[in-house]
ZAKOLTI-363217 format. One record per residue: x, y, z of N, C-alpha, C in turn. Coordinates in pm, whole numbers, plus 50000, padded with zeros to 5 digits. Example, Ala and Ser with C-alpha at 12.3 -4.5 7.8 and 13.67 -1.06 7.14 Angstrom:
513194943150780512304955050780513204967050780/512854977550708513674989450714512905000350787/
END
This chain:
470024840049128471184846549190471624858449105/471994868949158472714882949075473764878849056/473984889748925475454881348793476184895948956/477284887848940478414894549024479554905248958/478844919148950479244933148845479494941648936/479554938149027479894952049143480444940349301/480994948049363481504943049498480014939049589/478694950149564477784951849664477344934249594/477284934449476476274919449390476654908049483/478294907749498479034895949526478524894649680/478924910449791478034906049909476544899249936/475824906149828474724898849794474364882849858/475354876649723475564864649645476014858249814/476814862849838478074853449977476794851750082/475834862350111474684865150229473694853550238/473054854650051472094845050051472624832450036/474164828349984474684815049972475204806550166/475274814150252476114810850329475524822950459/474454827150476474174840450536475014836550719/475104822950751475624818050885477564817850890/478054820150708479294818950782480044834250769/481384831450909481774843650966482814846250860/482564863750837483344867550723484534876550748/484594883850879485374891850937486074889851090/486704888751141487334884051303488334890851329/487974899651391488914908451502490164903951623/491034900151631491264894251736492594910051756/493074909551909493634913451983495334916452004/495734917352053497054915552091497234899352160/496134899852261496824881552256495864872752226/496054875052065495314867551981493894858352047/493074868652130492074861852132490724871352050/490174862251977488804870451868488004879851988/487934890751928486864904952010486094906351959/485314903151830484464909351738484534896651596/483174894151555483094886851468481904890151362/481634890351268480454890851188480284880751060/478954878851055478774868350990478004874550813/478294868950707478304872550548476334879450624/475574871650672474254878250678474124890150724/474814893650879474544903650905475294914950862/476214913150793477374920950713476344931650641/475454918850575474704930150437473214935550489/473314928750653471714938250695472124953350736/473754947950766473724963850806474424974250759/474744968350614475114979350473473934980150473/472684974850457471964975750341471114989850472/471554984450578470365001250663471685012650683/472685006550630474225017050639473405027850485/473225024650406473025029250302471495035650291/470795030650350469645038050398469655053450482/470685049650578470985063450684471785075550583/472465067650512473405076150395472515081750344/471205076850255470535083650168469495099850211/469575097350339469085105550432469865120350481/471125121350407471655129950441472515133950272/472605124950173473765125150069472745116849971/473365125749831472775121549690474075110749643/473075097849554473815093149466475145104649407/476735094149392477495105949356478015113549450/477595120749542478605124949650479525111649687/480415125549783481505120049804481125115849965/481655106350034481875104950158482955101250237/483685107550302484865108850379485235100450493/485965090950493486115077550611487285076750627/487225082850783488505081250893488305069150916/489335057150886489285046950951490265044251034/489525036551158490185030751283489805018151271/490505012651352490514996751399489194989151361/488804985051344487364972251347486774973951242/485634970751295484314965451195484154982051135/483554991451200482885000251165482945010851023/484625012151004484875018550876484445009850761/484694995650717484304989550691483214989750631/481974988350726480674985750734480035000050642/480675013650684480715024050656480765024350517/482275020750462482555020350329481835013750174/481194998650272480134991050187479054997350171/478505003950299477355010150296477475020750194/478415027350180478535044550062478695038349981/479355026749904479095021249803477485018449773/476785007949850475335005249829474345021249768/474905025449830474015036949819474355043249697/475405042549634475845047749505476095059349502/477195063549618478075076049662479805072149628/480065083349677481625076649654482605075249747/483065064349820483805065949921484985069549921/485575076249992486955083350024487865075850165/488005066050154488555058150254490055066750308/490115068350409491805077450463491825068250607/493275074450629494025072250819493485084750907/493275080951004493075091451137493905099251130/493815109451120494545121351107495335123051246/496945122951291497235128751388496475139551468/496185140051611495805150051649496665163051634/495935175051611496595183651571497885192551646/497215185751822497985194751902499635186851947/499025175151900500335163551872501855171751820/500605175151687501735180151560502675192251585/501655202651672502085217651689503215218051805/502855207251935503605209952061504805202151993/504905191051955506305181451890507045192051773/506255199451708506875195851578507025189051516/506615180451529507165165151445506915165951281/507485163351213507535165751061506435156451037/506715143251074505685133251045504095134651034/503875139951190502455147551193501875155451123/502815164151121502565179351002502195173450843/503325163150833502905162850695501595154250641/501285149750756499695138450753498855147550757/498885158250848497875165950862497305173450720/498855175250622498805187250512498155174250410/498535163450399497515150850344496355150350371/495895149650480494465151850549493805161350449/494035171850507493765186050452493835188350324/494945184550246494995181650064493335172250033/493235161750139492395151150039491145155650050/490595164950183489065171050189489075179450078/490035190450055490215197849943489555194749814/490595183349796490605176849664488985169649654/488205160749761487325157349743485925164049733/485965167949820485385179049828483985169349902/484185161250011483245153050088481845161250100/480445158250104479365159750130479005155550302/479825142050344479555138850448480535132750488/481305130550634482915130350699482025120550744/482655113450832482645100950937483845096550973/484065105851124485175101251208484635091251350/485815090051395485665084551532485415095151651/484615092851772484645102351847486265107951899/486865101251908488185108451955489145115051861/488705117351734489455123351603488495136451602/487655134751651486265146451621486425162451643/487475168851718488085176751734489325179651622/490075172151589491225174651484490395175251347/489205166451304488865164751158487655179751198/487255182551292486505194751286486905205451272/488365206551300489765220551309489685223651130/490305206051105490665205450912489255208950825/488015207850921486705208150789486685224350802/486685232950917486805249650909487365250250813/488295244450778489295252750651488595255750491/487635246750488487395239550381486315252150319/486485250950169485185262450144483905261550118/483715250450172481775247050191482085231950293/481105232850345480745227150512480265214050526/481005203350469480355188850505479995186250641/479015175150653478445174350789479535161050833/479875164350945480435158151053479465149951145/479685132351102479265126351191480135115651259/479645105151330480675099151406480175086851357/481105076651341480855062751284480085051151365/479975057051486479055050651568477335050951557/477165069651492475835066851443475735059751314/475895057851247475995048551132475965030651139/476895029551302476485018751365475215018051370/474705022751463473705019351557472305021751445/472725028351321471365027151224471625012251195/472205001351185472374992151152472264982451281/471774983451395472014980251532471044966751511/469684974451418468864965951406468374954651292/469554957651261469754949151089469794938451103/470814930951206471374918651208470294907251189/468794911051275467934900351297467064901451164/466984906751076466354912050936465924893750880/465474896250826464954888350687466344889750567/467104882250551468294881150424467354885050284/466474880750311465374883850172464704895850132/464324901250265463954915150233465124922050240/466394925250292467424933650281467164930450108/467964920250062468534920349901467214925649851/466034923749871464964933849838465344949749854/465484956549918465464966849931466574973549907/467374962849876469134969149789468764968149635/468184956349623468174958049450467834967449350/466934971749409466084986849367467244993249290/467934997749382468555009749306470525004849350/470594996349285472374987849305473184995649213/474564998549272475475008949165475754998849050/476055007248929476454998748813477734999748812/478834990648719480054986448676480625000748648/480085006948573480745018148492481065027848621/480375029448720479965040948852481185039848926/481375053648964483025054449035482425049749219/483385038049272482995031149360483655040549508/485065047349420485625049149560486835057649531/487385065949604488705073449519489735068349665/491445059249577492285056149696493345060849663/493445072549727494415087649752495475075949791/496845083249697498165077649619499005077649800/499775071249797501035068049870501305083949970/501965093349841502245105249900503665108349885/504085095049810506025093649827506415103349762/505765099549639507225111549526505975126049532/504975128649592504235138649569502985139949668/502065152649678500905150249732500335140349680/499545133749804498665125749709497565129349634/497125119649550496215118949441494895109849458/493395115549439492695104149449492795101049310/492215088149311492695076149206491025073649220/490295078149083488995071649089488765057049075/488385045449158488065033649101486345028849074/486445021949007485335021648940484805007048971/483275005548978482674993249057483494983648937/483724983448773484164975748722485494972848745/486054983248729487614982348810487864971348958/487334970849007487334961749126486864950649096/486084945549002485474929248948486764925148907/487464937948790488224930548721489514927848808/489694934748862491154932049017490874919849084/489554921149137489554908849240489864895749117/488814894749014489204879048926490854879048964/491714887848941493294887548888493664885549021/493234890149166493724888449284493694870049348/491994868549328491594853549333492704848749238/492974847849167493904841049069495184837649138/495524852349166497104852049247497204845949321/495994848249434496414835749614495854829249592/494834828149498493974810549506493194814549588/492674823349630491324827149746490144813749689/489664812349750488004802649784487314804749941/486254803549914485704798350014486234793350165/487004785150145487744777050284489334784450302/489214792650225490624804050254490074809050384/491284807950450491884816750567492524826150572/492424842650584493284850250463493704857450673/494584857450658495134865850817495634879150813/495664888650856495684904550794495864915650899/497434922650885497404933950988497064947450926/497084943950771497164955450679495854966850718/496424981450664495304992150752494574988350627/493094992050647491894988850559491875004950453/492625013050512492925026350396493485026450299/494185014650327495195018550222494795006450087/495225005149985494704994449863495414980249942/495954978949965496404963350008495354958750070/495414967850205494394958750352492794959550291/492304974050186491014975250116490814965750024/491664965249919491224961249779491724942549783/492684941549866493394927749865493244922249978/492584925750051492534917950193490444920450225/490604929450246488714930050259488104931850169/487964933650047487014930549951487644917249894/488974911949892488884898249808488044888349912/488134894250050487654881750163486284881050077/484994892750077484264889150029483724885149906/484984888449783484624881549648484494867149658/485814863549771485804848049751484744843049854/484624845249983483424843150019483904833850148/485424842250232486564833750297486244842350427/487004838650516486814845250605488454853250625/488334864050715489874871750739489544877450879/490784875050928491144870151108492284882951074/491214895751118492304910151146493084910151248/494214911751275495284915351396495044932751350/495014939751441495384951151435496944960251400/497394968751343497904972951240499074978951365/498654986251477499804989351550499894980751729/499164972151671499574958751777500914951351672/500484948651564501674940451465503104949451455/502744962851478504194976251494504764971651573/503794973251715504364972151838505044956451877/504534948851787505164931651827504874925951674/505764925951593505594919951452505624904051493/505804898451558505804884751591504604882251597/503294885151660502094887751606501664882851509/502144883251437501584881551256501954867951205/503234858351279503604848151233502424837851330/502074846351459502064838251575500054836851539/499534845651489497914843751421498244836651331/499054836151242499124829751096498604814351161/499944812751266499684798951303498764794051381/497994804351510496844798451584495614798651466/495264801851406494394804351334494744792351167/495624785351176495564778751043495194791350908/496094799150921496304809950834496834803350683/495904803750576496244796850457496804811550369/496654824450370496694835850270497554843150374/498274855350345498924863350430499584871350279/500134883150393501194892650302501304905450338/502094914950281502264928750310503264931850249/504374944150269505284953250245506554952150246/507734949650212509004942850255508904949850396/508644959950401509254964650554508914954350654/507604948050628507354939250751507464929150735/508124923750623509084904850656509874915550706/510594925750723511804926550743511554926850880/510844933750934510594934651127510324919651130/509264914751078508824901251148510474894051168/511714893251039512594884451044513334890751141/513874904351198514314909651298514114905551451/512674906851473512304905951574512614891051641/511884881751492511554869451564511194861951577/510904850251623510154840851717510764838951859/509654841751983510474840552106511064829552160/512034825752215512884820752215512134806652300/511704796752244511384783952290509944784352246/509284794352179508264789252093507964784851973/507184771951934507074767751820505754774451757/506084777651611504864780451525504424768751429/503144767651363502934758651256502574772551147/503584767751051502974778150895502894770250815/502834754850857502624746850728501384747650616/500474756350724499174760550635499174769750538/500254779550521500524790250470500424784550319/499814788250208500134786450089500034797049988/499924808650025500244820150026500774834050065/501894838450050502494846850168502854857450041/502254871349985502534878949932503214885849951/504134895449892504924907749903505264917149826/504414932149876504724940049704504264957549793/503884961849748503804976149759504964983449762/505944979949794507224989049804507884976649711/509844980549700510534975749657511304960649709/510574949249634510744936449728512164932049671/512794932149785514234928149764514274912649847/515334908249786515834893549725516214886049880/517364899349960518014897550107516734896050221/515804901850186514714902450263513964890450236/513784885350177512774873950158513734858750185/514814858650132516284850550152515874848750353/515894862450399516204866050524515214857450645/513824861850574512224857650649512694843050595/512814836250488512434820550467513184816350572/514404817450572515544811850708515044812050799/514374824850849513944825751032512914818251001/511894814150907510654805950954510764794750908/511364790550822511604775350802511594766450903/512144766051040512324757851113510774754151170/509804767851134508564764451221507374762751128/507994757451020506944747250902507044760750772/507374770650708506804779150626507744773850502/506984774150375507934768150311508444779650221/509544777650146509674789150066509044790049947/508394784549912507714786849783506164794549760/505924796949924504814805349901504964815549913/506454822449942506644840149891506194841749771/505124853749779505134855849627504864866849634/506654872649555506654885549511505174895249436/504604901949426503894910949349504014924549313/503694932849206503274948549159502174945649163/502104964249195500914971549202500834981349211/499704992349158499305003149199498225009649188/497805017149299496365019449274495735027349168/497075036449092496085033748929495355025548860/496275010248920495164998248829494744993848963/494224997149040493434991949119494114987349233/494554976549219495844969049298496594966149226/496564950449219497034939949131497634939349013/498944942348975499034940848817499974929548742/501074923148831501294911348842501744904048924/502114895548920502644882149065503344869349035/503604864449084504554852649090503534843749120/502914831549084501904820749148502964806349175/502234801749261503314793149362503954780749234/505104779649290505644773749203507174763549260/507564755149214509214748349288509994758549369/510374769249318511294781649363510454791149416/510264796749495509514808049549510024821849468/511064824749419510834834549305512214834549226/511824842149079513554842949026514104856449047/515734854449021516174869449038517054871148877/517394882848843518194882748733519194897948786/520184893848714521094905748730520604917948599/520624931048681520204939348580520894941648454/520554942648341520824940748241521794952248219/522994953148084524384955548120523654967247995/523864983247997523164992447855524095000847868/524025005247703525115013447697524335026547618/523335024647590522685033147542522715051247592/523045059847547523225071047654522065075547734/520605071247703519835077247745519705062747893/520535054147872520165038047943520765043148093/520065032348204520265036148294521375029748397/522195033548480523295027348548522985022548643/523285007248688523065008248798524595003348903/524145012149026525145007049097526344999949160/525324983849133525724976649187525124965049083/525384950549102525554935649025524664929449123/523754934749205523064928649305521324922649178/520994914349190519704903549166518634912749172/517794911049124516454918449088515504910649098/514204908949167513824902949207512314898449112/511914890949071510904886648969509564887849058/508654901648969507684900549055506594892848971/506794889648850505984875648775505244882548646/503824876248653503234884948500502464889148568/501514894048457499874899348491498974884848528/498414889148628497094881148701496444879748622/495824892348560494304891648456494704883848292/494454873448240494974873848082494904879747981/493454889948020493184901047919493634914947916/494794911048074496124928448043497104922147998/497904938447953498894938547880499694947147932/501004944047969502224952347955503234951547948/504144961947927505134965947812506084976347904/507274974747849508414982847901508674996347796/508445006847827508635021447724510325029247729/510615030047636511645045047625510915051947720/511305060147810511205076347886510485084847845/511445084847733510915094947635510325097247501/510155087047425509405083147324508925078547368/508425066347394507085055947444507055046347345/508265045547248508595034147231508585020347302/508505012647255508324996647317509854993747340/510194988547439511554984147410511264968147457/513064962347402512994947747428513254941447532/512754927047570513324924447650514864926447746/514704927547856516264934247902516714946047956/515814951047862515764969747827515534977247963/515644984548021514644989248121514205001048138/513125003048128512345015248076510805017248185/510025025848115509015029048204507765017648212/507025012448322506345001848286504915005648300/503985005248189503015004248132502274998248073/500924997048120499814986248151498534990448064/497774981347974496744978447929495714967748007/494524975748103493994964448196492604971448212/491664965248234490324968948291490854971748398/491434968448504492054971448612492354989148659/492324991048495493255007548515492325011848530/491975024548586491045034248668491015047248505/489795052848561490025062348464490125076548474/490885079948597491645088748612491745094648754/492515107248804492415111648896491325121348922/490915121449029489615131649053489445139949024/490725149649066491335163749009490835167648912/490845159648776490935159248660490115150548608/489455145448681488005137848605486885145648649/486905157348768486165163848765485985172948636/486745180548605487225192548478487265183948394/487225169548342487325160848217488245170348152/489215167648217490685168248130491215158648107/491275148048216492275143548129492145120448199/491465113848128491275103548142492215090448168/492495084348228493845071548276493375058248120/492185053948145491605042248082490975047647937/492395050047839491715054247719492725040547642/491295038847540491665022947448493315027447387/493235039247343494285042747230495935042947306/495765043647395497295045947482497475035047641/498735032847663498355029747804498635032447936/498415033048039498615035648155500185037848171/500675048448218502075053148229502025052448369/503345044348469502825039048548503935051548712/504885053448566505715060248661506875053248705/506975040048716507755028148746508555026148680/510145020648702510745015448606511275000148629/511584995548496511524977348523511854971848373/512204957248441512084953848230511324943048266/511584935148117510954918248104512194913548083/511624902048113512604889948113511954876648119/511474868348000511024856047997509444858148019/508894866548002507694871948004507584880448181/508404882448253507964886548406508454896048437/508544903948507508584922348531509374916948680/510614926248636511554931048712511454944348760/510974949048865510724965448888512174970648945/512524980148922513944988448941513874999349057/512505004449025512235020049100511485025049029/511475044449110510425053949071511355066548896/510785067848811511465073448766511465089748833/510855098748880510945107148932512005103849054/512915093849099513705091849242515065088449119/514695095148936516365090348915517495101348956/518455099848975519775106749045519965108548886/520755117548816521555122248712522855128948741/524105117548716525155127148761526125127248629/526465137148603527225140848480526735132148333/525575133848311524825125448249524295111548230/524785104348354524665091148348523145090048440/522235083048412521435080648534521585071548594/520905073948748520965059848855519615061748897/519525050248922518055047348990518155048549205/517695057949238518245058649367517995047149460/516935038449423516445027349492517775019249513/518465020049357519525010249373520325017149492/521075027149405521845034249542521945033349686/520405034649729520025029349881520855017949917/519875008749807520084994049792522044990349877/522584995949774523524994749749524714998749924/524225011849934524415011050083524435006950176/523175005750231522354989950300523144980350282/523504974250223524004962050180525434959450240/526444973950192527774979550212528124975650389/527004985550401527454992050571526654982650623/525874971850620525164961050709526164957550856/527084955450828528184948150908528284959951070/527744971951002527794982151109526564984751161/526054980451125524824978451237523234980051151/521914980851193520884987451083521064996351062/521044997550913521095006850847519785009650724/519475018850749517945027450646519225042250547/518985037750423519415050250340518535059750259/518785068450263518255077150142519335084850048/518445084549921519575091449782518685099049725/518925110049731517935122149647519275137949546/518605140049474519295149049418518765165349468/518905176849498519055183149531519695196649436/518285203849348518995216949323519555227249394/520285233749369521595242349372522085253149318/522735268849301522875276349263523675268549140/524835258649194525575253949119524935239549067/523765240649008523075225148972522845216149051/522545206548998522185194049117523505190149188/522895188349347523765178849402523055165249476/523845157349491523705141449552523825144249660/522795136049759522795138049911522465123849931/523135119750017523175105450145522185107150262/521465102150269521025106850435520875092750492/521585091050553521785074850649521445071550785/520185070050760519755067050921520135053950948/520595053251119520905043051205521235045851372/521485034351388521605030051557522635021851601/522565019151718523415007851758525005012051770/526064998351722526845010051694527545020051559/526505018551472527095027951385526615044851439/526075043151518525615055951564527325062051604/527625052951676529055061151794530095062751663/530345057651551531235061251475531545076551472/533555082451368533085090751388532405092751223/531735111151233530835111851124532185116050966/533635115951019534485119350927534625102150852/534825092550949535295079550891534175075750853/533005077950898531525068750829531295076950660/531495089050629531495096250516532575094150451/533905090450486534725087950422534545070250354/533675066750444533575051850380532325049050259/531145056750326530295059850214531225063450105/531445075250074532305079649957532885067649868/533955057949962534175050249897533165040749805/532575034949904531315030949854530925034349656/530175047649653530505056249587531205053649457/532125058949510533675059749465534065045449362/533435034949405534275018649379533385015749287/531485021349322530525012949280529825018549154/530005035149175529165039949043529535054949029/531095055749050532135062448978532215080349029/531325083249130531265099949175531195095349319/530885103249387530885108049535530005114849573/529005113749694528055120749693528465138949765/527585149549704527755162449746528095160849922/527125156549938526535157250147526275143150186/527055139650300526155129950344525685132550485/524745130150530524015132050672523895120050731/524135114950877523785108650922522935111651091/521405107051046520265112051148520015093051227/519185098951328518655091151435517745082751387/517585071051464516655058551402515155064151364/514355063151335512325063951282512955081551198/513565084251144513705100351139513665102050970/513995094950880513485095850762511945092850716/511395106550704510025106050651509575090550562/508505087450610507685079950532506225080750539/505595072550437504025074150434503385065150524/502265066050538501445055850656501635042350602/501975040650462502115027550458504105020450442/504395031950505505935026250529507035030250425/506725037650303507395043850157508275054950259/509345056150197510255069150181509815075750098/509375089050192509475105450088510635110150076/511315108049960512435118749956512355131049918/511435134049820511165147349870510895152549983/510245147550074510215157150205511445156850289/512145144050294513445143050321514535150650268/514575159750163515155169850123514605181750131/513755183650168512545197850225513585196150393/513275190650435513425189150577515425192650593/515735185150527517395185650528517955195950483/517115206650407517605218150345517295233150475/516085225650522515635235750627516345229050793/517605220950801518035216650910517375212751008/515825201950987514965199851076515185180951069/516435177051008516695159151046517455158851159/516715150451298517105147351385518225138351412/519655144951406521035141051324521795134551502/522595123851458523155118851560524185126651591/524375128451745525985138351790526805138651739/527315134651657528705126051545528075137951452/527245139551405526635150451275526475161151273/525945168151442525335175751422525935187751466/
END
């Protein structure tokens, strides 16, 4: 058997151990399976995916993957790995004429992502869907040398004939020439929140060492049931949902990503037809799933659930409090929330909560008086996202600005020592300027957080701190803090960004909602913010805006840009309720 040093080894390993069981399942909106594949034919038709690749692209290029729904990006992505290229996994680019006739900020700014990441990669070979094939052919004109444009269907159909193969001769004809540990596997272009995005080189070792720390976290095996709406672009639904399926060697029962938008109930309602043992995602979506539901006289079973993750954004305490209540009655217990960090600097994974009596701890943020220390808002709980997965990382809470270690309590910038960490951005690993995974220093993560009893409390982004008359705030809190305030008036989504000025920075509110805080007027809803304000962390904001429900920018995976949310608010393009505008 091959020692398991790369993702392609482990498909290998799962093919010839088990080549009959099903590793991937598609199912629908009403949850019935459309599409299934089994660990054998998975790797007959990387292994002729990577054949068709070699036919057009050298070891080392880059290859560009629009992914849509199913099997095919997928299949795509393993295959540019096998071949020992580099995959560039992305979202379908809005159509362009979407963007131009709407206006829509949203579109525009996917498109200028789109367009940033061909740039930046500088692809040898695209692979869209036929119905994107017009918009990604508009964005490749731009570009200053001419990747070939193909469609992910031919890439299928080189593999059409794989399935009935010999398992023996495929791993024959892969072994030859298999990428090594050290070899960059794949670049997964950053969020987009606080900036353009960034590809993030990961490395075939980088992904051994994630998955051990991921298996660790949910307990993946074999007889795991891992259930999944997450998009396959992004590091969650890629790195934590379809490559752990095949480290562990489990199967994963996909719901599609804007069937679960369109009906988040979905996601509780597979968990349970399917004896769903693994699950997870984003606070945003306990927060829809606990909104929405269960319909009214149906029972679920989640007693199978023994894993239910939550991390990529900021996992708050009310939200998870919120989901255990609505599903308790239909078997879910609370102890399999489990908070997590991450970021695709280190791959995914950098720590977690593993199941335990309490499903997680909270601590009140720690009380500093330090001048450079940070304020927060409000006395609201912080939510324990646990330790490191891997035992052989390390991390540590920094000063800002020295990179001093600070102590427990403290809260400072959080930074990681991990095989996990990547060794750098593309940008800049092209020009070898400037490396992520050097022994002597460690990963600066951008994050802020402390310890407490050995487990990481995350706070926010330090680029999102507010500075008002020298004090800092962390704007997450701020939001936080809002949200919380004005609940009673209906949903409420905030944003807190600072805003230069002839006359220096100013503080801006931008408060999206519905219902009836919409009909308020916009003098008494600002006069109450203020208070807010005013009671909780001692100033008043410059502006406050209040816009229409979906209207604060975010990324495909659900993050607030506040920078573009202050691009947009400065140029009077937030779609502001009558009361505002």
């Amino acid at each position: 058997m091959l020692q398991s040093s790369t993702i392609i080894h482990r498909l290998i390993e799962q093919a010839e151990a088990c080549p009959d069981r099903v590793a991937f399942a598609w199912i629908d909106r009403h949850l019935e399976i459309t599409r299934q594949v089994r660990y054998g034919e998975l790797l007959a038709r990387v292994a002729d995916g990577a054949a068709y690749l070699l036919t057009m692209a050298q070891p080392g290029d880059r290859v560009l993957i629009f992914f849509e729904p199913g099997l095919d990006p997928l299949v795509a992505f393993l295959a540019v790995l096998a071949a020992r290229m580099i995959a560039v996994p992305t979202a379908l680019p809005p159509m362009a004429a979407t963007a131009v006739e709407t206006g829509g900020h949203r579109a525009t700014s996917r498109l200028s992502a789109v367009r940033n990441t061909v740039r930046d990669c500088a692809p040898r070979v695209v692979f869209s869907s036929t119905a994107s094939t017009a918009t990604v052919a508009g964005i490749l004109r731009e570009c200053d040398h001419a990747p070939a444009l193909h469609h992910l269907a031919e890439l299928v159909a080189a593999g059409t004939n794989g399935s009935n193969k010999n398992e023996r001769g495929v791993v024959s004809a892969l072994t030859a020439a298999l990428p090594s540990p050290e070899e960059i596997a794949f670049l997964q272009y950053t969020s987009g929140s606080t900036a353009l995005p960034k590809g993030v080189a990961i490395t075939h070792a980088n992904i051994a060492h994630n998955q051990a720390g991921i298996t660790r976290f949910v307990g993946s095996r074999p007889d795991t049931i891992c259930v999944s709406w997450l998009p396959m672009f992004h590091d969650m639904g890629l790195v934590g949902n379809a490559l752990n399926t095949i480290w562990s060697g489990c199967i994963c029962i996909k719901l599609g990503s804007a069937d679960f938008l369109r009906r988040p109930t979905l996601w509780m309602e597979a968990v349970s037809k399917f004896r769903g043992t693994v699950t997870g995602g984003p606070n945003f979506a306990f927060q829809l799933a606990t909104t929405r539901g269960v319909p009214e006289g149906k029972k679920l079973d989640l007693s199978t659930l023994s894993a239910c993750y939550c991390g990529s954004e900021s996992v708050r305490r009310e939200t998870l409090d919120g989901f255990a209540s609505a599903f308790a009655p239909h078997g879910l217990q609370r102890e399999v929330l489990l908070p997590c960090y991450g970021l695709a600097e280190s791959t995914l994974i950098v720590t977690g909560i593993r199941r335990r009596e309490t499903a997680f701890h909270t601590a009140l943020p720690p009380a500093q008086h330090a001048p450079s220390a940070f304020v927060h808002a409000q006395r609201a709980e912080v939510v324990s996202c646990g330790s490191v997965t891997c035992p052989d990382a390390d991390l540590s809470i920094r000063d800002t600005g020295t990179q001093q270690v600070l102590p427990n309590g403290e809260i400072g910038e959080i930074c990681i020592f991990s095989r996990s960490v990547s060794p750098g951005y593309w940008a800049e690993l092209k020009n070898e300027t400037r490396r992520f995974a050097d022994t002597a220093r460690p990963l600066r993560t951008g994050d802020l957080g402390f310890l407490l009893d050995g487990e990481l409390y995350v706070c926010g982004r330090i680029k999102n701190t507010v500075i008002v008359r020298g004090r800092k705030f962390i704007a997450e809190d701020l939001e936080d803090m809002l949200e919380q305030e004005l609940q009673s008036l209906g949903r409420v989504r905030a944003a807190v960004f600072a805003v230069s000025g002839d006359d220096g920075e100013s503080v801006v509110a931008v408060i999206e909602c519905g219902g009836p805080l919409a009909s308020l007027d916009t003098a008494q809803l600002t006069s109450r913010i203020n208070q807010v304000f005013s009671e909780l962390c001692g100033f008043v904001p410059t502006h406050v805006a209040v816009v229409r429900p979906s209207t604060l920018p975010r990324t495909t995976s659900g993050k607030l840009q506040r920078h573009a949310c202050a691009e947009l608010l400065q140029r009077d393009l937030l779609a502001r309720t009558p009361a505002s505008a």
